[in-house]
Each structure stands twice: as structure tokens, then as C-alpha cells.
N, C-alpha and C positions, 0 to 999 in steps of 0.2 A: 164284728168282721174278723177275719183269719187276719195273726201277725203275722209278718217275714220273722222267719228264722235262717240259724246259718245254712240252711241246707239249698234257701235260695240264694246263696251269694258267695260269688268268688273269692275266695279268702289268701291267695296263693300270693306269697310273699308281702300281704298286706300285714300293717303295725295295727293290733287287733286287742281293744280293753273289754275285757272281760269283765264285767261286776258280779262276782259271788257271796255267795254268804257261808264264810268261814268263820260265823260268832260263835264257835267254839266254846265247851269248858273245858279251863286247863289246871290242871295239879302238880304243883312244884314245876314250873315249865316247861310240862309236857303236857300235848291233848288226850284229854281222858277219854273222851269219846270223840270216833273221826266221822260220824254218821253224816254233816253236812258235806263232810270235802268229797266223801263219795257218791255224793250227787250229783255234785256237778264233774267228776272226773270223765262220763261219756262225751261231754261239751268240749273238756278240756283235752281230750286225745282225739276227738272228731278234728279240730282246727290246728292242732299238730298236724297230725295224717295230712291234713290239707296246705300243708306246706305255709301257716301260720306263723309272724313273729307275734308271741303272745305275754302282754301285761294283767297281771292278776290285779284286783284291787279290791277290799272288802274292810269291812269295819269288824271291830271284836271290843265288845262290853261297853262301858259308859263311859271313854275318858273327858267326855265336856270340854272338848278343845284343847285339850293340853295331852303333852306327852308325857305317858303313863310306861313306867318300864316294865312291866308286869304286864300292859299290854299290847307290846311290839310283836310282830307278827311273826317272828324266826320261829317259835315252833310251830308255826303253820306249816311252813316253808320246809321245816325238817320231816313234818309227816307227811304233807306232800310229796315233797322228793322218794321217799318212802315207798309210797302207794305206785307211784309214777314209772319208779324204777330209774331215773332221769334227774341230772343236777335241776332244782328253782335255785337263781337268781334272786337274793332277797335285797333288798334295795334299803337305806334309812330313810329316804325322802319316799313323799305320793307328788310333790310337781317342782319344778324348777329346771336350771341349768345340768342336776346330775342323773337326772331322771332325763332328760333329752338328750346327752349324753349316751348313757345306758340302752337308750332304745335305738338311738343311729350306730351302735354296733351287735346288736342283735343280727342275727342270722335266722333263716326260713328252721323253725322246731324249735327256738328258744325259748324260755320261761322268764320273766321279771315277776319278783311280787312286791309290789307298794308298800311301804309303811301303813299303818291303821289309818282309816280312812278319818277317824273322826278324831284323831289328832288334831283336824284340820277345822278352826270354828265353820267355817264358809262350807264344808260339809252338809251339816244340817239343818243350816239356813239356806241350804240351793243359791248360795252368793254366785254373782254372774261368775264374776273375774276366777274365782276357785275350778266353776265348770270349765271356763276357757281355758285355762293353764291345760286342767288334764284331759282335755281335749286337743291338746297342742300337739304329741308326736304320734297321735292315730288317724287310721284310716279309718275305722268303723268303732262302732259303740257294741257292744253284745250283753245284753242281762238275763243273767243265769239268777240274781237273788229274790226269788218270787217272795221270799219271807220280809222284804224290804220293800214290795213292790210299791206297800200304800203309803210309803214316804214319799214326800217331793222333796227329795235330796239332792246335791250336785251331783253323784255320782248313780243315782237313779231316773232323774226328769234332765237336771240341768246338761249334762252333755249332751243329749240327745236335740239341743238347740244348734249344732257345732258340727258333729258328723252325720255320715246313716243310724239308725237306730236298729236291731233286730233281735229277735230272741236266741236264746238259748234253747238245749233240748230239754234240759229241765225246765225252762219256762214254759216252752213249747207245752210238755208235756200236763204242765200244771193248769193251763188254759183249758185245754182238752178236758179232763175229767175232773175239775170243777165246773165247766159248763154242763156236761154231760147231765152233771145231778140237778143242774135247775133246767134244760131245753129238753131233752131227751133221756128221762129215766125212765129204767126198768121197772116194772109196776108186779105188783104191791110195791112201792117205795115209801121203807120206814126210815123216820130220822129220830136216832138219839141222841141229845144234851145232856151235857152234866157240867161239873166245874161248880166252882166256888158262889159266881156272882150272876145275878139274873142284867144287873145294868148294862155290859157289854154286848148280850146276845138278845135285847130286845127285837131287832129288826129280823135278828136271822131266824127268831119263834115267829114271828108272824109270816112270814116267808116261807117257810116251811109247812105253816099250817093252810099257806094258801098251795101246797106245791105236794104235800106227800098224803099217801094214806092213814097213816097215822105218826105220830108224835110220841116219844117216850123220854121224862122226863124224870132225870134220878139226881146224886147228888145234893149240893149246898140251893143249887138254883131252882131246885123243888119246892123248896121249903115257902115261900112266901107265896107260894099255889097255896098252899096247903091250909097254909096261914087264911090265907084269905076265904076259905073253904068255914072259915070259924075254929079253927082245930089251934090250941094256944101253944103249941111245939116248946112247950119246956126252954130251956137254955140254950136250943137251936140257935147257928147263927142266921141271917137270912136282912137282907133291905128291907128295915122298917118301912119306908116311904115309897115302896114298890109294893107297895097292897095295891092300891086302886089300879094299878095297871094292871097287876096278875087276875085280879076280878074283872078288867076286860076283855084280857086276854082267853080267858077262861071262856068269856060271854060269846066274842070271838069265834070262840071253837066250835062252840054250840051252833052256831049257823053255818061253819066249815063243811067243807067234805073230810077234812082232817079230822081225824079221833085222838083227844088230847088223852094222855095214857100217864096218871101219876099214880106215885107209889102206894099199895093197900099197906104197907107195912116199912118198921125201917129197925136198923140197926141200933142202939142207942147205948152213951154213954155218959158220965160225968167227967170224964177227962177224957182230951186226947195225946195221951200216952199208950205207948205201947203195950198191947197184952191184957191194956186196964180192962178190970170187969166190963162187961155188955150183957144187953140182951135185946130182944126182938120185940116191940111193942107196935101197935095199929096211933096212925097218929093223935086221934082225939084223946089216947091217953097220955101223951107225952108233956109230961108238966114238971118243977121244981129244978131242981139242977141238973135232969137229963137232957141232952142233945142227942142231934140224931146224928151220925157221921156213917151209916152207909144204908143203901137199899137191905130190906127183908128178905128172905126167901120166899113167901109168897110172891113177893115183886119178882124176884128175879124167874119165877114161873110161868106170871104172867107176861115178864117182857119177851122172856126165851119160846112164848106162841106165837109170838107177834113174828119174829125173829124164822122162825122155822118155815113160814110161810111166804117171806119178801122176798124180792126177785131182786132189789136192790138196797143194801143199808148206807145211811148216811151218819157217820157218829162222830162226834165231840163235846168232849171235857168228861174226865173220871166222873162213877158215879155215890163215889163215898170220897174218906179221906185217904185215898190210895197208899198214901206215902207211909201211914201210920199202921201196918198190922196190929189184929186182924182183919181192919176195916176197908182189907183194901177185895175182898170175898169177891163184894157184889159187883167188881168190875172185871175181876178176873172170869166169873160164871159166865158173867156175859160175852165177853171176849170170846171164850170157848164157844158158846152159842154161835158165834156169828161166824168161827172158821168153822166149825163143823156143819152149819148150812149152805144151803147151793147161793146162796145172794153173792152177787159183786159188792163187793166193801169198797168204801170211801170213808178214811180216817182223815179228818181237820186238822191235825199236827197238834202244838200246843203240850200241853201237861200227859195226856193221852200216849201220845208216841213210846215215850220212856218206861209208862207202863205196859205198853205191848211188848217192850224190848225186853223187859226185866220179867215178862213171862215167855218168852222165845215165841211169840205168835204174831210181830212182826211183820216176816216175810211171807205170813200165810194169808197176809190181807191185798185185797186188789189193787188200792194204791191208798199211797200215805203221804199228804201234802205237808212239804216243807216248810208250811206256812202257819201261821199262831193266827194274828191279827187281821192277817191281808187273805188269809182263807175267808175269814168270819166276814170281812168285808165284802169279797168278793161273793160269798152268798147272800148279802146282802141286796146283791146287785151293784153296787154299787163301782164307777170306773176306776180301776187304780190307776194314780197318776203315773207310776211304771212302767205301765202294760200301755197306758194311753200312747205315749210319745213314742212305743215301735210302730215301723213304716206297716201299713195293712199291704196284704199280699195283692 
């Protein structure tokens, strides 16, 4: 069912918490890249405009309950302001007397941002008493952090016991076209996986194989296909103990409408170092200390047919070691493949994204969820406990 978002509700001089996801990397403290903050900045000048007093709140890296000075939120707050054009209000506390304080002198266009959310142990153990504190000087609840969605955190599930709940426009948005790709895709609809590990995307292969025309599978998460194909992939890495799945999964397909699509060939090396020697081998010959670390050019031939002819792609996780040139070819080729075809793209966030950024091809994709985890979930079907506790329209 449709969430309420802000655009169903009067916002006008209401105290209005905002949960974003400003997890951030920062270098010497500054943010290196502001890619999440301007996601949510349409959310955040929507509820301005609308005559909003607005508390930011959001968590940044792993400090395990304790406060971490390296990871205080002031350079948020300074590229923020930045972006904004507009003083943030950075606050030391997320609840208490100077935080309630702070928000009963707020005026309608103001900004407060919280200390790091996970300062606070009661955070991400969704502790009652932590939701109620920071549920204590608002009027509404709003979640903009889709990439936090499939936490049941206090400032994800547990406030939303306390005020209205509603989304954001990047929530909004994120709803919309990841349902899109499982209710209503454009057909041919191809999905391509890649990434390191087959463990975390089980559900969403089978899923997938019950949902698209075919399937195209590159990358580390290949390999134990492959594997179990008989093919002894050398010094490949890949889940020993995810043979018998990938052999059912394979069997799986065989009865699908989906056409499981793995590599004819791959890249391969003895180390992953930069630059180090490679070459191009079919997998059955892959043995002694070569590994594989990225798709073939015959592969990328045959994915780039697949590709020219979908009406909609679905892709996530690189399909080599991206990070490591040269081996990062076969996902850049592909990349190219898919802006230069007519298909609507949907990129899963994740390790993916940065490699779209660092080839400027990005902004040529139809949309790119902010999301790692709670994408993978959300294709999974699965309900995030996030998305669950906004009010339905």
C-alpha cells in the first residue's frame, strides 16, 4: 500500500524530525563526497518552503555507543549549510533539556542537526525510553534514510510509536521504483548481479529468476556457479559451502522462464595488484594460482546483447575487482552498454554507485537507490521495518 509522504500533510510551523542518512566519508574533517546530503536536500527545502521548524538527525560510521570525535556531525552541518546556502544549527546533544531547549526557540525555516545518532546506545537497540526522549519536541516523524530503512532502530521504527510517521521525497521516491522493478517492469526485463559474495543475494537470485527474462551474473558471485558447473576456478575466491545451492539454483533456472546468463570467459590473475599481469581464460581452464577477478570480453559481448535488447535493466554489485585496474574493464563496458541503450536502469546502490561516479555515467542512469542492504531486501520482498511504521495513504 501507498505511504503518506510530506506532501499529504500540513507542515506549517510544525517541529518536524527528519531522519536522514548523512553516513558520510570524511577526510581530515571534511566530507569527501556529499552524494547522500543531496538527496535528501529536495525533502529538506520542500519543508522549509512549507514554513517548517526543522531537526536533522542521522548517524555517521560505527561509533558503538560512545562518542566518537572524529565522528561528530559539524562537518555535516558545514556542507550542509553549504549546499543550503542557509545557517544548520548544530546541536552537541540528540535528546535531553538542551535539545528541547533549542527546538522551543526555533522559528518556522530553521535547521537544528543532532549529534550522531549512534552516540546513543538506545539507538540501535530501538530502546523505548531513547524513541520517546526524541520524540519529545516534535510534531511529526519524516524518513528521508531509505538506506537505514531495514533497521529497527529508535530513530527509524521506534519514534514512529510517539508521533505521525510519513515519508520523505526520497523515501517516496525509493518506494516507487524499487517496486516498479518487482509489480510493473518493462519487459524484456534483464537483472544484473555482481559483488563479491553469493551469501547476501540468495533470495534476491531467486527472485529475480522468478521476475525477469533473464539473469546475468558476473563478478566474485559467479564463481561458485561456475564451480559447481564442475569447472575447479584455480585460486578463485568464491563460498566453498554454497555449491549445493548454486547447483540448485542453476536447476532452478532450468525450469524458470528466466535464462541464467554466466560467464563464457573471464579475466584472470595471480594477484590483485594493480597493473599485475592478466589474461583471458574460459573457466574450465582456470587452475593453480590464477583467479579470476573480472568478466571476459566474450562475456561482456554476450551480456552487452542481452542489454541492447531490454526495455528495463536491473543491476547490482560490480562485475570484477573494480577497485583494482585493469580489472575494473568489464564493468565499465557494461556500464556503457546499458547508457547507451534505450532500457530504463535501476542501479541497487551499494559498491556499484562509486563506480558509476568514478566513470561519470552516473547521472545517465534512470535511477540509483540510495540504498546497499535495504535495496537487496526490499527485492527481496521483504517488509522494512522503516517503510512498515509510515502511516499508509
Amino acid at each position: 500500500m501507498p505511504k503518506k509522504s510530506i506532501a499529504d500533510i500540513d507542515v506549517n510551523q510544525k517541529n518536524v524530525l527528519l531522519r536522514a542518512d548523512f553516513n558520510v566519508p570524511l577526510d581530515q574533517g571534511r566530507v569527501r563526497d556529499d552524494t547522500r546530503i543531496r538527496a535528501v536536500l529536495p525533502t529538506i527545502e520542500y519543508l522549509l518552503s512549507k514554513g517548517a521548524k526543522l531537526i536533522l538527525a542521522s548517524h555517521l560510521g560505527r561509533p558503538k555507543g560512545k562518542s566518537v570525535s572524529e565522528l561528530k556531525m559539524d562537518p555535516v552541518a558545514l556542507k550542509l549549510s553549504e549546499l543550503l546556502g542557509k545557517p544548520v544549527n548544530k546541536i552537541g546533544q540528540i535528546v535531553g533539556p538542551q535539545v528541547l531547549k533549542a527546538v522551543s526557540e526555533m522559528q518556522s525555516g530553521d535547521i537544528l542537526l543532532l549529534e550522531n545518532l549512534r552516540f546513543e546506545k538506545g539507538e540501535e537497540s530501538n530502546d523505548r525510553e531513547f524513541a520517546r526522549q526524541l520524540s519529545e519536541p516534535i510534531d511529526l516523524f519524516v524518513n528521508d534514510a531509505f538506506g537505514t530503512a531495514h533497521r529497527a532502530h529508535a530513530s527509524t521504527v521506534g519514534v514512529a510509536a510517539y508521533v505521525p510517521a510519513v515519508a520523505g521525497l526520497l523515501m517516496e521516491k525509493e518506494i516507487e521504483e524499487l517496486s516498479r522493478c518487482l509489480e510493473n517492469p518493462r519487459r524484456p526485463l534483464t537483472a544484473i548481479l555482481g559483488g563479491a559474495k553469493v551469501s547476501d543475494k540468495i533470495n534476491v537470485i531467486r527472485r529475480f529468476l522468478e521476475l525477469a527474462d533473464q539473469l546475468l551474473m558476473g563478478g566474485g558471485m559467479a564463481n561458485p556457479f561456475l564451480a559447481a558447473r564442475g569447472n575447479s576456478m584455480g585460486n578463485s575466491f568464491y563460498e566453498k559451502d554454497l555449491l549445493e545451492t548454486a547447483l540448485s539454483i542453476i536447476s532452478e533456472s532450468e525450469k524458470s522462464q528466466c535464462r541464467l546468463v554466466l560467464p563464457d570467459d573471464l579475466v584472470v590473475s595471480k594477484a590483485l595488484k594493480e597493473n599485475n599481469p592478466s589474461k583471458v581464460m574460459v573457466p574450465e581452464d582456470i587452475d593453480g594460482d590464477w583467479q579470476a577477478v573480472d568478466i571476459g570480453p566474450q562475456t561482456v559481448k554476450k551480456f552487452s546483447s542481452y542489454i541492447a535488447s531490454s526495455a528495463m535493466i536491473v543491476w547490482n554489485g560490480p562485475l570484477g575487482v573494480f577497485e583494482v585496474p585493469p580489472f575494473d574493464q568489464g564493468t565499465s563496458q557494461i556500464a556503457r552498454e546499458i547508457v547507451k541503450s534505450d532500457a530504463y536502469s535501476v542501479v541497487g546502490g551499494g559498491d556499484l554507485v562509486a563506480a558509476l561516479d568514478s566513470l561519470g555515467l552516473a547521472g545517465d542512469i534512470g535511477f540509483i537507490s540510495t540504498g546497499g542492504g535495504a535495496t537487496l531486501e526490499f527485492w527481496e520482498g521483504k517488509e522494512l521495518p522503516g517503510i512498515k511504521v509510515l502511516e499508509d495513504k
